[in-house]
C-alpha positions as CSV (number, residue, x, y, z in Angstrom):
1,X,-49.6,67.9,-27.1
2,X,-46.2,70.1,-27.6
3,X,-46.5,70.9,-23.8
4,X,-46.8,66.8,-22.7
5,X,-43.8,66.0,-25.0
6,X,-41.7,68.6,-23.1
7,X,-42.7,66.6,-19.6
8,X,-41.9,63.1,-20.5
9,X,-38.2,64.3,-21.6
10,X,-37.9,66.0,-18.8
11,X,-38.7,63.2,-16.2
12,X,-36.3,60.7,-18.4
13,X,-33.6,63.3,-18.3
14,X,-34.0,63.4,-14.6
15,X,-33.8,59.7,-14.0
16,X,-30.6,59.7,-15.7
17,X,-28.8,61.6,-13.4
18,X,-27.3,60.6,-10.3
19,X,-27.8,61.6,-7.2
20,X,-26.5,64.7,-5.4
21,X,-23.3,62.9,-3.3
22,X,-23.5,59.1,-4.6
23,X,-20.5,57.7,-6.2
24,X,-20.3,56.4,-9.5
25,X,-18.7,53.2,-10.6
26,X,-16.7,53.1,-14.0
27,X,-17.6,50.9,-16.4
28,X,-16.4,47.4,-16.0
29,X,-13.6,46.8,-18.5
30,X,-12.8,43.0,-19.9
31,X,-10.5,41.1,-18.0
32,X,-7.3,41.1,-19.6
33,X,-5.6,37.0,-19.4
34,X,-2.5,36.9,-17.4
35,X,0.0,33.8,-16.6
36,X,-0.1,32.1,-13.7
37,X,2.2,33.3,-11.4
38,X,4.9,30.3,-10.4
39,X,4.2,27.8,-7.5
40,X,6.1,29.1,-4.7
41,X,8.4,25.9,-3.0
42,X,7.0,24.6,0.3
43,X,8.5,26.1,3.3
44,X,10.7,22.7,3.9
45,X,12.1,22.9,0.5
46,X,12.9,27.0,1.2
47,X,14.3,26.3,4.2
48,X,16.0,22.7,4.1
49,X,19.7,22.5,5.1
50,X,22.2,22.1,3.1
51,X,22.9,18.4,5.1
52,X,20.5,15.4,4.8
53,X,18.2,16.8,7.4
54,X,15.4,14.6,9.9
55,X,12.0,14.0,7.9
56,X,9.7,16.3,9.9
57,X,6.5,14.5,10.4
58,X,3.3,15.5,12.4
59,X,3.5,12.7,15.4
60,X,6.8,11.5,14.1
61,X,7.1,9.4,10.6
62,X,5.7,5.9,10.3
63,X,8.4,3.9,9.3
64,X,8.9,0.5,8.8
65,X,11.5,-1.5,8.1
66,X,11.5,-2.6,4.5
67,X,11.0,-6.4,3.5
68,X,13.4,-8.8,3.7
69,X,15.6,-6.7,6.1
70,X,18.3,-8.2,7.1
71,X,21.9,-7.9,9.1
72,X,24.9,-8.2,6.6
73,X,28.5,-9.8,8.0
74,X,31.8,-9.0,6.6
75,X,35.4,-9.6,8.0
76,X,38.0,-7.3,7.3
77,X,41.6,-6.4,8.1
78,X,43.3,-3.1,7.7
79,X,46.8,-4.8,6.1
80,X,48.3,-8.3,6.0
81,X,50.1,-7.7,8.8
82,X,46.9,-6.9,11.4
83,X,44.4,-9.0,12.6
84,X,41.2,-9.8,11.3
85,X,37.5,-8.0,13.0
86,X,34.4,-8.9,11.6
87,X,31.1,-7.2,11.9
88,X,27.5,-6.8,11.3
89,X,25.1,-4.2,10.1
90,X,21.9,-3.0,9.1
91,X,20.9,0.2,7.3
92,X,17.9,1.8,6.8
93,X,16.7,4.7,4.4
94,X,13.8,6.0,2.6
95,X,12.8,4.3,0.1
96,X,12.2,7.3,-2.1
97,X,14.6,9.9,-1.6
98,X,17.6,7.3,-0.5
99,X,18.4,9.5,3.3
100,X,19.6,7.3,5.7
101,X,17.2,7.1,8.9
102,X,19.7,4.5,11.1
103,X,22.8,2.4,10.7
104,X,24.0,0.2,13.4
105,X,27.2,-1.4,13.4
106,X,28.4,-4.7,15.8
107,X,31.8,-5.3,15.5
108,X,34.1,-8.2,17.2
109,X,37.9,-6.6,18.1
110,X,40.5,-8.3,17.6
111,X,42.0,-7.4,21.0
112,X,39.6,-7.7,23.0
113,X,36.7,-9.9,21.5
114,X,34.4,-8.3,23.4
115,X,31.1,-6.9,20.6
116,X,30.5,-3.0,20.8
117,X,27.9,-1.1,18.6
118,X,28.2,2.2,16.6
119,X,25.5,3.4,15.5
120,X,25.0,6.6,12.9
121,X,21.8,8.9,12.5
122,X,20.9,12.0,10.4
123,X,22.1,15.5,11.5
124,X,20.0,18.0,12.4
125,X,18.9,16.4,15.8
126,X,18.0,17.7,19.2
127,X,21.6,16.4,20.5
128,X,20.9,16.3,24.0
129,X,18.1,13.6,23.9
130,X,20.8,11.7,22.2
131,X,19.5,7.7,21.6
132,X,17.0,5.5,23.0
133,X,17.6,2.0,21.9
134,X,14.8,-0.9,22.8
135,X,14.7,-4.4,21.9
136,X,10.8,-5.3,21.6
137,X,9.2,-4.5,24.6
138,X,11.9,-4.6,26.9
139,X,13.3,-1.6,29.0
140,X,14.9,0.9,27.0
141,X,18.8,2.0,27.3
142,X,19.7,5.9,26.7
143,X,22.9,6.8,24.5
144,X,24.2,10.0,24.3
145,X,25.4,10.9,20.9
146,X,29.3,11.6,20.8
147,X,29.8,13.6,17.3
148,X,28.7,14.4,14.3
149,X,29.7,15.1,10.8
150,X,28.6,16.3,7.3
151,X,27.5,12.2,6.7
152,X,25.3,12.3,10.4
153,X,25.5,11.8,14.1
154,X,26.9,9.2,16.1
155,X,27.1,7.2,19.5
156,X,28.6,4.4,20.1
157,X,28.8,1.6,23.1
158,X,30.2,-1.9,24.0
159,X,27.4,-4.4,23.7
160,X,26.3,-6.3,27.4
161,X,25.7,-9.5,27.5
162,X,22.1,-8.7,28.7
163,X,21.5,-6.8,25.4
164,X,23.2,-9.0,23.2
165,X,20.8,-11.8,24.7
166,X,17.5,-9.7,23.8
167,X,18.8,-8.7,20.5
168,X,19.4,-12.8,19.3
169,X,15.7,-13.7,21.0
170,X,14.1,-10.5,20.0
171,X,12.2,-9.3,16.5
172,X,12.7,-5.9,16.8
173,X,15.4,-3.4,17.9
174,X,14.1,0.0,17.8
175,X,16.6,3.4,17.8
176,X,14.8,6.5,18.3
177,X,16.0,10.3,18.5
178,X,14.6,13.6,18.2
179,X,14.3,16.2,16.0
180,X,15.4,19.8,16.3
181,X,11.6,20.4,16.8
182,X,11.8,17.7,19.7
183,X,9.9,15.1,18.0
184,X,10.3,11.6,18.8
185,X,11.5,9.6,15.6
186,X,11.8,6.0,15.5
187,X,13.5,3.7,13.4
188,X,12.7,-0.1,14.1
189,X,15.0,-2.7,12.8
190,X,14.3,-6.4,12.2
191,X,16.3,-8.6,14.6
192,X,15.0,-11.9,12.2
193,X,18.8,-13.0,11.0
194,X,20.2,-11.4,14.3
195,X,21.6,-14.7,15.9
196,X,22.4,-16.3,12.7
197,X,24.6,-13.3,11.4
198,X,26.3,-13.0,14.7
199,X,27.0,-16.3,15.0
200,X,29.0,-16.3,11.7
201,X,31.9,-13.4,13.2
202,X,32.0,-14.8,16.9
């Protein structure tokens, strides 16, 4: 009996041993809680400029102009003594951040009555694509952008007969530009008051 007792202690004590060569894993210790670490900002918020920038969009932003867009009149004159001009306009932004996406200006001189149209844009465009400006379906018209500033870009042009024509008939008048990343962005504007407000500073 003494001689069987020594045997089964011996085969135990040899099961607890590891292996010649084999590594060993320490015990596993309790996960001790830490705080999340913070949320690091997107890369558009890291990187954003410090000037209202061009909403970057896979395939361009869907806008649309909001309802009840409309074209605003106003006359004006820069003292008593000089003549009166009178003009229209329609702006559009986003809704929730406020950035302006377009502006377009038609203004009568006094001088010359003849309309002409400035228009304004973010900054941070591909400059030399400058505008593309469409009424509906018809052919499009290419204007280069002339300067920009803190506020944004702009290009101006007199307004042809031909385009003011399409722009009184018409429903939509679409400006479009590009972003630094040469995406196409367009801005449509509703053309439903059009005639009416021009009508009112001929």
């Amino acid at each position: 009996m003494p001689t069987t007792a020594l045997l089964v202690v011996g085969c135990c004590s040899a099961m607890a041993q590891p292996a010649p060569g084999a590594q060993t894993a320490p015990a596993p210790k309790a996960p001790t809680p830490k705080a999340a670490p913070p949320k690091a900002a997107p890369p558009s918020a890291q990187n954003a400029p410090a000037q209202t920038a061009v909403p970057e969009h896979q395939g361009g932003p869907k806008i649309n102009p909001p309802p009840g867009a409309a074209w605003s009149s106003r006359c004006a004159s820069q003292s008593r003594q000089s003549a009166i001009e009178c003009s229209i306009e329609q702006t559009l932004t986003l809704t929730n951040t406020g950035q302006l996406l377009a502006s377009v200006i038609i203004r009568v001189p006094a001088d010359t009555r003849q309309p002409v149209m400035m228009i304004q844009v973010p900054v941070s465009l591909y400059l030399p694509a400058g505008l593309t400006l469409q009424v509906d379906e018809n052919k499009p018209d290419i204007l280069a952008l002339q300067t920009c500033d803190p506020k944004g870009c702009y290009a101006g042009n007199s307004v042809s007969p031909e385009l003011l024509g399409a722009m009184k008939g018409g429903k939509r008048f679409t400006v479009t530009f590009q972003s630094l990343a040469r995406e196409n962005i367009t801005v449509p504007l509703s053309l439903e008051n059009f005639a009416d407000a021009y009508q009112k500073i001929q």
